[in-house]
C-alpha positions as a printed NumPy array, in Angstrom:
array([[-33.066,   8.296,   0.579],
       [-33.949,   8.171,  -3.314],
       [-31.345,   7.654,  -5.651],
       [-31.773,  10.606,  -7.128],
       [-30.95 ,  12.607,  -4.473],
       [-27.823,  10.765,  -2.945],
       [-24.19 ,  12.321,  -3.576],
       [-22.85 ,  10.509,  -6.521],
       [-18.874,   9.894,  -6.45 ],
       [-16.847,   8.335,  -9.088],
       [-13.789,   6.016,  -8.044],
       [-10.946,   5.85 , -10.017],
       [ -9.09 ,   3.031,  -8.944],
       [ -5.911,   0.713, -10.59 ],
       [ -5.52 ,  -3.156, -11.279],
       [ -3.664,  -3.213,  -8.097],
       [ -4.952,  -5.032,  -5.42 ],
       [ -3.833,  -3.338,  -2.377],
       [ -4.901,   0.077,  -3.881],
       [ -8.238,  -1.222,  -5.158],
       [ -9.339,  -2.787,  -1.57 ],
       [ -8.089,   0.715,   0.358],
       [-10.492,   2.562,  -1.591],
       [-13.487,   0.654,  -1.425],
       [-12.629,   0.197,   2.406],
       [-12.786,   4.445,   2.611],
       [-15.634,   4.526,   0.516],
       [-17.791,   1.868,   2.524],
       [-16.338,   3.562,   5.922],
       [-17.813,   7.152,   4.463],
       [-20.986,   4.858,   3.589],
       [-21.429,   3.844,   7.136],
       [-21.064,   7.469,   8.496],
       [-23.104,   9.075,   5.708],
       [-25.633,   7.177,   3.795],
       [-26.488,   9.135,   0.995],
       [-24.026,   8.34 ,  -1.225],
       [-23.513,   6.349,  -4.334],
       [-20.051,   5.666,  -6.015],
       [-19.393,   4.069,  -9.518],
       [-15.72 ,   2.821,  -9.265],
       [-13.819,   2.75 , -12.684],
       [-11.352,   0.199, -12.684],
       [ -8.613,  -0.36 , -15.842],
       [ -7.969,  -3.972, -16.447],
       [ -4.594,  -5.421, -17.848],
       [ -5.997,  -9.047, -19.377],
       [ -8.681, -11.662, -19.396],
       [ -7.223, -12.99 , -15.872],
       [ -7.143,  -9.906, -14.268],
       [-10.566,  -9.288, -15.315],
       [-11.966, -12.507, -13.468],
       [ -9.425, -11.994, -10.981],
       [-11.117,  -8.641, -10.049],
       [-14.672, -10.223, -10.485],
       [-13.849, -12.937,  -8.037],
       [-12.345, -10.632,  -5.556],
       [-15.725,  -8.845,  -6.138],
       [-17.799, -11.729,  -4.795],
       [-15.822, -12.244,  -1.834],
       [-16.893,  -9.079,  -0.815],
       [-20.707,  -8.751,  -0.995],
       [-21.112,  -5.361,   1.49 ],
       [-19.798,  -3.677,  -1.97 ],
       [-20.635,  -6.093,  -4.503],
       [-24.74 ,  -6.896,  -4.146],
       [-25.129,  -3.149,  -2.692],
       [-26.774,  -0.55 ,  -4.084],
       [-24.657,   2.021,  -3.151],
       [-21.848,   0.773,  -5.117],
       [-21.671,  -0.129,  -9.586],
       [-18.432,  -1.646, -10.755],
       [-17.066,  -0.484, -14.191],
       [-14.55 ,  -2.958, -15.574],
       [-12.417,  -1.278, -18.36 ],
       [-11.484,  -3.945, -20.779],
       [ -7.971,  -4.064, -21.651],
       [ -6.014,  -1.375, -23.511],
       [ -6.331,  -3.274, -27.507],
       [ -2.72 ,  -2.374, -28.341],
       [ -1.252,  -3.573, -24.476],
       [  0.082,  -6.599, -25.182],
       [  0.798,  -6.124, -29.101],
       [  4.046,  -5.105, -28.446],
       [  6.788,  -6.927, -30.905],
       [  9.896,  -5.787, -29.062],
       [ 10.648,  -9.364, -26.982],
       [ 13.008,  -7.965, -24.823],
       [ 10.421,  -5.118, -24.165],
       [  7.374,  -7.731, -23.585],
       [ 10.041, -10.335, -21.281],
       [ 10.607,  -6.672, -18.854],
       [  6.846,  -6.498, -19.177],
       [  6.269,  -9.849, -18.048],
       [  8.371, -10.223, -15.309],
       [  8.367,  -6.804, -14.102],
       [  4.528,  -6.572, -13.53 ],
       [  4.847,  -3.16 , -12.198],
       [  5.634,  -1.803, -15.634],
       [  2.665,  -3.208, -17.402],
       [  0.46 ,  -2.313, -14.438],
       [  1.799,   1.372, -15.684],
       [  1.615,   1.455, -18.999],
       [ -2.156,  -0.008, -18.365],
       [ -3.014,   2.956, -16.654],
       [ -1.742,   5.013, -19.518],
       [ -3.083,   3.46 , -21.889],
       [ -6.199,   3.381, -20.401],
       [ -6.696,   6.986, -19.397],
       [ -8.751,   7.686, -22.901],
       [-11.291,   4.916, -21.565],
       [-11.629,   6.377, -18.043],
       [-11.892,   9.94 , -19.324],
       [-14.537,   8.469, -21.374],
       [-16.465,   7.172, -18.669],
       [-16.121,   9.669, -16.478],
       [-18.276,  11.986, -19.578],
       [-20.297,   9.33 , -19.95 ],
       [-21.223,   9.652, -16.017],
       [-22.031,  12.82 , -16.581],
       [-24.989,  12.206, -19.089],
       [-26.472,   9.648, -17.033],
       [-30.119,   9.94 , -16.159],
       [-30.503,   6.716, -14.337],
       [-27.952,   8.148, -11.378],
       [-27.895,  10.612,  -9.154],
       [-25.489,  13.891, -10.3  ],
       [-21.688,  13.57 , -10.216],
       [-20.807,  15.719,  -7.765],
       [-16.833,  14.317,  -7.675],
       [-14.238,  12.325,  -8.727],
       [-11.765,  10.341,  -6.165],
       [ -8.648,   9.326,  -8.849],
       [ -6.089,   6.869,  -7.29 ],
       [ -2.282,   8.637,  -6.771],
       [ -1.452,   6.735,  -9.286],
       [ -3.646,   8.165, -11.753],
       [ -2.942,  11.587, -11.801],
       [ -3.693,  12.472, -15.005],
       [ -7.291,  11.881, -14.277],
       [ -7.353,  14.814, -11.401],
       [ -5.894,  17.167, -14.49 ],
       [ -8.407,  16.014, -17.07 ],
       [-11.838,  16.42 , -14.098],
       [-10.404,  20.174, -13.018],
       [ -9.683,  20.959, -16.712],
       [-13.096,  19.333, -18.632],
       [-15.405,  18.527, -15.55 ],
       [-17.679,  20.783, -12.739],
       [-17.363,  18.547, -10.548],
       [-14.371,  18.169,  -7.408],
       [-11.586,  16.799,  -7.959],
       [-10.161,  14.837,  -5.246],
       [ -6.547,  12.427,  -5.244],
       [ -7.263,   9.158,  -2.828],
       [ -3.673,   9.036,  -1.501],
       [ -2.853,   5.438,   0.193],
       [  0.54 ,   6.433,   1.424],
       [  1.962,   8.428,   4.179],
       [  1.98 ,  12.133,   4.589],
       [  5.537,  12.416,   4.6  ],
       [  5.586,  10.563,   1.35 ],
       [  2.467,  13.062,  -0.076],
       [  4.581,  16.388,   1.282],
       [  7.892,  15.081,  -0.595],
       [  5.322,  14.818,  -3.62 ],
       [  4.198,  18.094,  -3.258],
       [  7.629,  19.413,  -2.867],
       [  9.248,  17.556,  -5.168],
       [  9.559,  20.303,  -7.762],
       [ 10.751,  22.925,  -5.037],
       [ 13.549,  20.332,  -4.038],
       [ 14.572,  19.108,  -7.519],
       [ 15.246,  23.662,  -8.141],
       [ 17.101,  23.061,  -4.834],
       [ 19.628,  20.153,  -5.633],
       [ 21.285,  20.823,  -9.12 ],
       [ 24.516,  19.133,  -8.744],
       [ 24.034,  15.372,  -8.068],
       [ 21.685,  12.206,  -7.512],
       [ 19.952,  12.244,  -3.942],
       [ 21.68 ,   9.425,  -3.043],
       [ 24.818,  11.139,  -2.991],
       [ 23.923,  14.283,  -0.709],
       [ 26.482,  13.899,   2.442],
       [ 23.933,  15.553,   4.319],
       [ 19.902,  14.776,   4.874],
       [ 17.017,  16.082,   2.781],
       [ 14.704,  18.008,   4.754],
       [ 11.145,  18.037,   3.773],
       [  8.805,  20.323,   5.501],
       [  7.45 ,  18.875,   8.476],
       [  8.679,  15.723,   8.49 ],
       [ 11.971,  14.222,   9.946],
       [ 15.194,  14.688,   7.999],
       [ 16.266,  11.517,   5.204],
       [ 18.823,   9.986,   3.443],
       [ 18.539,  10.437,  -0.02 ],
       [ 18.705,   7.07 ,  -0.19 ],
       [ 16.291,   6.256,   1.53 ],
       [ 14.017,   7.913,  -0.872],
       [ 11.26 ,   6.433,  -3.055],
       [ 13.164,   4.333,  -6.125],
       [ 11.247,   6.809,  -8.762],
       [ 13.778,   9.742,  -7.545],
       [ 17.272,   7.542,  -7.531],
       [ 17.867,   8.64 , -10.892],
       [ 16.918,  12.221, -11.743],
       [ 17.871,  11.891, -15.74 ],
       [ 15.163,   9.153, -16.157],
       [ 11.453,   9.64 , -17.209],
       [  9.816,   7.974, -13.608],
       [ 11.298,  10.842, -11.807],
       [ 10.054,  13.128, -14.327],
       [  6.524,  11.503, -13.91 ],
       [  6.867,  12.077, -10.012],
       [  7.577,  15.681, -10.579],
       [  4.832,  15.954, -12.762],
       [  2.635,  14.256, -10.573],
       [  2.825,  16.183,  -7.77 ],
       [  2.319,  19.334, -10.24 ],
       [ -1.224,  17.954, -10.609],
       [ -1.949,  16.825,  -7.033],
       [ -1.394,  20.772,  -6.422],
       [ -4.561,  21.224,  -8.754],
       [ -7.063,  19.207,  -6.486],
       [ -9.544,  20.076,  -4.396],
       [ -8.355,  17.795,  -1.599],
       [ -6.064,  15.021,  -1.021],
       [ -7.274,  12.286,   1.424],
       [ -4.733,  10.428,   2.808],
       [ -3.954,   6.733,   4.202],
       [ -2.876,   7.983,   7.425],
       [ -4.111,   9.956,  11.055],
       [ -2.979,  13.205,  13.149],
       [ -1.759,  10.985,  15.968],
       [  0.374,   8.748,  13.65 ],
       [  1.631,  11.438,  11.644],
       [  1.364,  14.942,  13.717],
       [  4.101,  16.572,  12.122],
       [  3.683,  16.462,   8.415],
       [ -0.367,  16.833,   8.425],
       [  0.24 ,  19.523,  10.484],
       [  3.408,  21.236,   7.867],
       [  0.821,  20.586,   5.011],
       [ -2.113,  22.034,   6.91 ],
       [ -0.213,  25.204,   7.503],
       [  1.187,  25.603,   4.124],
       [ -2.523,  25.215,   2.616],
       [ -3.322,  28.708,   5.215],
       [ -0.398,  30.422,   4.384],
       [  0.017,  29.67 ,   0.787],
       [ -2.961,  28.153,  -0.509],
       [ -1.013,  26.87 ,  -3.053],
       [ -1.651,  22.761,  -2.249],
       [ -4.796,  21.075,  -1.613],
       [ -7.052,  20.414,   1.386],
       [ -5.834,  17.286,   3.32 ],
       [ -8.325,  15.589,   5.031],
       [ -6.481,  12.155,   6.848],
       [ -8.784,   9.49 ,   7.003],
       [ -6.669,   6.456,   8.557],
       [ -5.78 ,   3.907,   9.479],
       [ -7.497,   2.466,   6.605],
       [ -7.511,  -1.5  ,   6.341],
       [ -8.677,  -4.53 ,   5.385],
       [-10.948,  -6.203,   7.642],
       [-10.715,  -9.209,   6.316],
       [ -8.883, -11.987,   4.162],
       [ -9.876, -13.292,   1.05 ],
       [-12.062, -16.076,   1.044],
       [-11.638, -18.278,  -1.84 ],
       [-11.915, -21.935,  -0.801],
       [ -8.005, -23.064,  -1.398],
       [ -7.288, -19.262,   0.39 ],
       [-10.11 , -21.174,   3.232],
       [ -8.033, -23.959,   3.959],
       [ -4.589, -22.063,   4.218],
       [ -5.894, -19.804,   6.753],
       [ -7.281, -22.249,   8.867],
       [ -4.347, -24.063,   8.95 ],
       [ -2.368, -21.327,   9.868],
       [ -4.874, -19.697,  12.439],
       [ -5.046, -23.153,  14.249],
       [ -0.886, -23.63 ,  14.2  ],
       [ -0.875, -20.147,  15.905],
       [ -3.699, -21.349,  18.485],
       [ -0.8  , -23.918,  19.774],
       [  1.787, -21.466,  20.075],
       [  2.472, -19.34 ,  23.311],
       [  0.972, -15.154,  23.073],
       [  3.511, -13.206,  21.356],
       [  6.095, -15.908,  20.63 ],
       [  5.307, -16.243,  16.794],
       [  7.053, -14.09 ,  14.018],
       [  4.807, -13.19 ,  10.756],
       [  7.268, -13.39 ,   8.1  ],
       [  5.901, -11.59 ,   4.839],
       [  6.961,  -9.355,   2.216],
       [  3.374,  -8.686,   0.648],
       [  1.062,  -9.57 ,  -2.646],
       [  4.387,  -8.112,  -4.833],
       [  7.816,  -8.632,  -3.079],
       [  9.975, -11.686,  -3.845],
       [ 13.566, -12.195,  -3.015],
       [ 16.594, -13.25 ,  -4.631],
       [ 17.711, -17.148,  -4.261],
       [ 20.827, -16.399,  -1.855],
       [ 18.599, -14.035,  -0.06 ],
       [ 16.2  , -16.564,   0.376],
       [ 18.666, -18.825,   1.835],
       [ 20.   , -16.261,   4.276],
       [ 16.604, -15.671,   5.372],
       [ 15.579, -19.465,   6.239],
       [ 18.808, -19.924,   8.203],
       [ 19.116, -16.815,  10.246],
       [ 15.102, -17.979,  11.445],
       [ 16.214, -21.179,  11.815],
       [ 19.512, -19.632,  13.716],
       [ 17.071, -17.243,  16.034],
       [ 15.378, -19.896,  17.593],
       [ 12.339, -18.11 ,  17.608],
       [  8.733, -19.196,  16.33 ],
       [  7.848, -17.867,  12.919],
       [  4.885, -18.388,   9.883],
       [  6.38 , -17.388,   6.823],
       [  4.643, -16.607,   3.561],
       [  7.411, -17.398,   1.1  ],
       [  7.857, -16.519,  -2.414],
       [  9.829, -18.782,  -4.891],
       [ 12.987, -16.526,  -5.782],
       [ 12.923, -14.707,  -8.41 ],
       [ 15.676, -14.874, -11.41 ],
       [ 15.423, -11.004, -11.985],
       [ 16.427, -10.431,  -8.068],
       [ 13.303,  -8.275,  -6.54 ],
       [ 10.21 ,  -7.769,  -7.659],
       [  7.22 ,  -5.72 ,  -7.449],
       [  3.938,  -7.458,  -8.799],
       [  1.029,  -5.354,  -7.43 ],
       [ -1.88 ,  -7.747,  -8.11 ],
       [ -1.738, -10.711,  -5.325],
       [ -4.173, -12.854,  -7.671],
       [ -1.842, -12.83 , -10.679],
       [  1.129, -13.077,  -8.386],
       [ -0.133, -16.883,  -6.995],
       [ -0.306, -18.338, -10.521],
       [  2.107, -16.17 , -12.481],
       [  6.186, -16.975, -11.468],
       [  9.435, -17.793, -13.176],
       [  9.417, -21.249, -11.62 ],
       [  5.692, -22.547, -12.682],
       [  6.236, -26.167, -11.843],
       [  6.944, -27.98 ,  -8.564],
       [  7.075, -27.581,  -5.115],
       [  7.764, -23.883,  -4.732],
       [  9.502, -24.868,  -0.9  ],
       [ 11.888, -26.871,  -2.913],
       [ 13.786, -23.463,  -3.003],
       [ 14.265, -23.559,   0.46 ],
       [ 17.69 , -24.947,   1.696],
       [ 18.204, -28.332,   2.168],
       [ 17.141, -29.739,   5.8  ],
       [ 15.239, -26.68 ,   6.699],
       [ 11.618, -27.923,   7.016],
       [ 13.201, -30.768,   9.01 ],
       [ 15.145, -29.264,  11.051],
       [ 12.329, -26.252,  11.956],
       [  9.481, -28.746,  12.123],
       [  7.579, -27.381,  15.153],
       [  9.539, -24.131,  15.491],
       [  7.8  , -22.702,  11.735],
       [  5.146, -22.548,   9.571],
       [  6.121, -22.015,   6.089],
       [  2.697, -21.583,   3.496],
       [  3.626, -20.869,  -0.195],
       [  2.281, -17.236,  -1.579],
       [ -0.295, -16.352,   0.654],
       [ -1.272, -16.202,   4.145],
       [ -4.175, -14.748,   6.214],
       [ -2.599, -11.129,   7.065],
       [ -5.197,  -9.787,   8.932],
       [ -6.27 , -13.207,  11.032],
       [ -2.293, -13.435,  11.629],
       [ -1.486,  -9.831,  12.858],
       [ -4.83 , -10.077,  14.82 ],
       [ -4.037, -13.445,  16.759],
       [ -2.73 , -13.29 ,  20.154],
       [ -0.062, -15.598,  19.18 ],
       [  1.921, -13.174,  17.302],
       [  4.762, -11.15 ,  18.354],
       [  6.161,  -9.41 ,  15.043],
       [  6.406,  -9.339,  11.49 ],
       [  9.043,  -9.276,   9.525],
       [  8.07 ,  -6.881,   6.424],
       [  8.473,  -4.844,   3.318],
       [  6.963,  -1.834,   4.926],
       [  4.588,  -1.428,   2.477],
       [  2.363,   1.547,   3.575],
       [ -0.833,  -1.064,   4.019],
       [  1.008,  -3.706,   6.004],
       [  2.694,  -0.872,   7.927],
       [ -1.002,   0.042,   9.066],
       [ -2.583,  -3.112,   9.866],
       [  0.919,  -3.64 ,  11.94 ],
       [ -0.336,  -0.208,  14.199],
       [ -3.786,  -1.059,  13.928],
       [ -2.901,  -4.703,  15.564],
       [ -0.357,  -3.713,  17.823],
       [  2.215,  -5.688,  16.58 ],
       [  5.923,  -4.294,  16.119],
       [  8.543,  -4.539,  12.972],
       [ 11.306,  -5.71 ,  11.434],
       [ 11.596,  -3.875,   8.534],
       [ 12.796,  -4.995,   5.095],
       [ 12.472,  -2.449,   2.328],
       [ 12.552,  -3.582,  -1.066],
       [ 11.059,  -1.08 ,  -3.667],
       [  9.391,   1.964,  -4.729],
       [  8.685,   4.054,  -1.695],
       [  9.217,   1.416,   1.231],
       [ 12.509,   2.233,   2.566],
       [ 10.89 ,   5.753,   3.348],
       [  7.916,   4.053,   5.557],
       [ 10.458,   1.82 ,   7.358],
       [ 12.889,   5.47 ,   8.102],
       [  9.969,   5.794,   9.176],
       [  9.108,   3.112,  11.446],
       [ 12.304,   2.581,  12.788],
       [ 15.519,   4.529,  13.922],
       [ 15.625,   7.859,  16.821],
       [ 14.209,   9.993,  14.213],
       [ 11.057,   8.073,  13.329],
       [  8.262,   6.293,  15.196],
       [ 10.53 ,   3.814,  17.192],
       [  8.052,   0.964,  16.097],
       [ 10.122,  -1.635,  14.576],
       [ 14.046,  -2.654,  13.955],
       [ 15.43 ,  -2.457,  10.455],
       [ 18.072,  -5.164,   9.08 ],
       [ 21.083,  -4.175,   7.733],
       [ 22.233,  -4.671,   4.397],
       [ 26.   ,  -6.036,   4.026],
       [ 26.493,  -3.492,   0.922],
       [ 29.24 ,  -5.234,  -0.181],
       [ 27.177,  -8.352,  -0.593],
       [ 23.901,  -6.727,  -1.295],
       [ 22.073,  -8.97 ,   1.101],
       [ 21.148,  -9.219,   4.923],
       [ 22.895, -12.178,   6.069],
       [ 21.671, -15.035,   8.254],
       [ 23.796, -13.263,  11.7  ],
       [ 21.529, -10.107,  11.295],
       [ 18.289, -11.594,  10.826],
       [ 18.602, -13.974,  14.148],
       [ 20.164, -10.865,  15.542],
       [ 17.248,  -8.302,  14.633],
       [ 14.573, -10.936,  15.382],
       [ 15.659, -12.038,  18.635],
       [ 16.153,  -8.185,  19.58 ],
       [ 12.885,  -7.651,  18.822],
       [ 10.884, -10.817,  20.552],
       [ 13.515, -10.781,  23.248],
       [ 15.276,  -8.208,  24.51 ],
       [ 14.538,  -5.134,  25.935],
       [ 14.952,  -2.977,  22.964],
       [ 11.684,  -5.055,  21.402],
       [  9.733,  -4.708,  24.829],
       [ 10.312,  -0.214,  24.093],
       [  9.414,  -0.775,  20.881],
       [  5.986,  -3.117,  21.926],
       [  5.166,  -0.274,  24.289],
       [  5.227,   2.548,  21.617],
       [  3.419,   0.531,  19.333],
       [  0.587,  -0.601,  21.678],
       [  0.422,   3.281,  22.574],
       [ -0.357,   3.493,  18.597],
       [ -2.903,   1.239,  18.51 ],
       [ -4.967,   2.67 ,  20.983],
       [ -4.753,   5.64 ,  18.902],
       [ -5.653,   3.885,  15.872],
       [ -8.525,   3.13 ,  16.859],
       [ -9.783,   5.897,  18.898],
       [ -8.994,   7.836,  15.56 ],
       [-11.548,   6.26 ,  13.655],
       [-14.086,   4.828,  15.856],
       [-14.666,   7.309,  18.489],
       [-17.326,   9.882,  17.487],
       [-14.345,  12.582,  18.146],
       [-11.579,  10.735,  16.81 ],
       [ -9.239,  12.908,  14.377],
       [ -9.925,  10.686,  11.164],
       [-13.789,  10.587,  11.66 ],
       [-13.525,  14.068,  11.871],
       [-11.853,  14.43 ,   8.794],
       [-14.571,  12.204,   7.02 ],
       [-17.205,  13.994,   7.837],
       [-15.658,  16.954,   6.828],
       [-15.075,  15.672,   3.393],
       [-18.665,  14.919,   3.217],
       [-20.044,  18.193,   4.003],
       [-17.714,  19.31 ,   1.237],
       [-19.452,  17.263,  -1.341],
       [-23.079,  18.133,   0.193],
       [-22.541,  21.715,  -0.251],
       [-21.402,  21.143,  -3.683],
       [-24.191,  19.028,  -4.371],
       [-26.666,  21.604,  -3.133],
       [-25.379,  24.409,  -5.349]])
């Protein structure tokens, strides 16, 4: 097909890695299904090492990089991001990566809203026809119904339980004047989904009096104005909430389209060489190990735990007596925390010299030698889950990690630690969610899981018979999984073709 006549997309995408790799994997699975389209991701940028950061992760993927389908625009970062005199300010900004990813984004949205114009001059490409923004970019779904003719749609790489509390946010915050979530004696009920502790909500709505949950209410204000919301998730995973937020779009019309279009994955690991050499060696330690006797330890690109939590961690392993690989993270001073981009998080830490398993208590390599694996920052996710040696993974329950778990087969212990994870492993775990995976308790008082718990958790779930339930309702997901997406009926490929012939007729206007 020319060019000229192909069904041009914009991306709108966020110097987060896990985000940034979810959309490109929907876009190249819509490729494959439908040719004629062409998509020009936007991508804001935080600082020179991001930038090459992003370019290298580029080149490790040449499907999107050398293709013609696909142009990469690289916003340069915001000028006035890192002038900042406050210390204290630029110390929160530093070690709390999360924030500067943030006010990135904000500062950035002149520059995307730019380009996105600028798209819509261009001669050399085919006509916009839409723009896909990123969640976290909501602002951008405002500014293409409010300036653009083109569709506006919100790529949404969460659940749908998380996108209905979004879109019902507003209703609930008119509903609950009194008091913080947290403190409701009784479980919030959003539609379609089952009912949750307040605490258990996302971290932006733990304090209602602060500007985050303001943002969240606002954002799902704007979500309401899109033509569609695609979400990171698929009927058979989710059956309850797609179908609440289906219903509510006939009755009501007043939310978007949702069109589920999950699992959506990785496929593969990175492949820079020192990245090479860590996966082989962990690949060819699982190839010695038993099927299903190995525990994935890993709390993702952006979680790291406190020193004392660390501790607990190694010896309730250690204490289990089970096999594990475990991706650890040097602790960090400010307790947990989030940094989104994996390829700043191997360089950037509070502890910059040494050897970051000198953190780990005295002994323990020693006295696990043979039983574990531990690799520092990063380990082959997708090789691991995928390897017939392993049995779990212990994890944050972020939403990505949650899906290559289902996609794989392989059942949970799950370890919240920030913004909306404890919701995905409610979720996961417990009578009222999927009955995939075991959650550790927190000692409250201490404000850690203690070394008892873990080997008591793990060995539950390698073990005993409660893990064996739990393997069976997981494997029964991951034949859905992919029968979702693969099979030419399946309930996600479905919904992607339906989203195409969307933009066609658009197009052809």
């Amino acid at each position: 097909m020319e060019a000229t006549n192909k069904i041009h997309i914009a991306l709108v995408s966020v110097p987060i890695y896990s985000h940034l790799l979810s959309i490109l994997e929907f876009s190249n699975k819509l490729l494959h299904l439908h040719q004629d389209f062409h998509f020009t991701c936007i991508i804001p940028t935080i600082d020179s090492p991001t930038i090459n950061a992003m370019k290298s992760l580029f080149q490790s993927l040449p499907y999107y990089y050398n293709s013609s389908s696909f142009d990469f625009i690289l916003l340069p970062p915001p000028s006035n991001l890192h002038h900042d005199h406050d210390e204290e300010k630029m110390m929160v900004h530093h070690h709390h990566p999360a924030l500067l990813v943030e006010l990135t984004i904000s500062l950035s949205l002149p520059s995307i809203c730019e380009e996105l114009e600028k798209l819509m001059m261009r001669m050399d490409l085919p006509p916009l026809v839409g723009v896909i923004a990123d969640a976290l970019v909501d602002e951008v779904t405002e500014f293409v119904k409010r300036e653009m003719d083109v569709l506006s749609f919100v790529y949404f790489p969460s659940t749908a339980m998380m996108l209905s509390l979004c879109l019902y946010s507003s209703e609930l915050d008119e509903i609950v004047s009194l008091c913080e979530y947290r403190d409701m004696p009784q479980p919030i009920e959003i539609p379609g989904c089952f009912p949750i502790h307040g605490s258990d909500l996302p971290d932006a709505l733990q304090d209602r009096s602060s500007k985050t949950y303001r943002d969240f209410l606002d954002a799902g204000k704007r979500f309401h104005l899109a033509d569609a919301v695609l979400i990171n998730t698929f009927q058979e995973l989710e059956p309850h909430p797609i179908k609440a937020l289906q219903e509510l779009r006939i009755t009501s019309r007043k939310i978007p389209l949702v069109y589920p279009i999950g699992p959506i994955i990785t496929t593969h690991d990175s492949n820079h060489n020192e990245s090479d050499k860590k996966g082989l060696e962990c690949l060819k330690w699982l190839d010695k190990k038993p099927p299903r006797s190995v525990l994935y330890v890993s709390f993702g690109s952006g979680g790291t735990l406190s020193q004392e939590q660390l501790n607990e961690l190694a010896l309730g392993l250690e204490l289990s007596g089970q096999n594990f690989l475990w991706v650890f993270k040097p602790p960090s001073r400010f307790g947990v925390v989030a940094d989104p981009s994996s390829e700043r998080n191997n360089h950037d830490h509070d502890h910059d010299q040494g050897d970051p398993l000198d953190f780990l208590p005295s002994g323990f390599l020693e006295r696990t030698k043979g039983q574990g694996l531990v690799v520092p920052f990063w380990g082959p996710q997708v090789g691991v889950l995928g390897h017939g040696a392993t049995g779990g993974f212990v994890s944050h329950c972020g939403w990505n990690s949650v899906l290559e778990s289902v996609v794989h087969g392989v059942p949970l212990v799950a370890w919240p630690l920030f913004a909306e994870q404890k919701m995905n492993a409610a979720m996961v775990s417990g009578e009222s969610g999927l009955g995939v995976g075991l959650r550790a308790r927190v000692n409250e008082e201490l404000g850690i899981v203690e070394k008892e718990e873990i080997a008591r958790v793990v060995v539950s779930l390698m073990e005993g018979e409660e893990g064996e339930e739990i393997r069976c309702r997981m494997n029964v997901l991951k034949e859905a999984a992919g029968k979702a997406m693969e099979e030419e009926d399946g309930s996600s490929r479905r919904s992607l073709c339906e989203f195409a012939l969307k933009c066609g007729s658009f197009r052809s206007k």
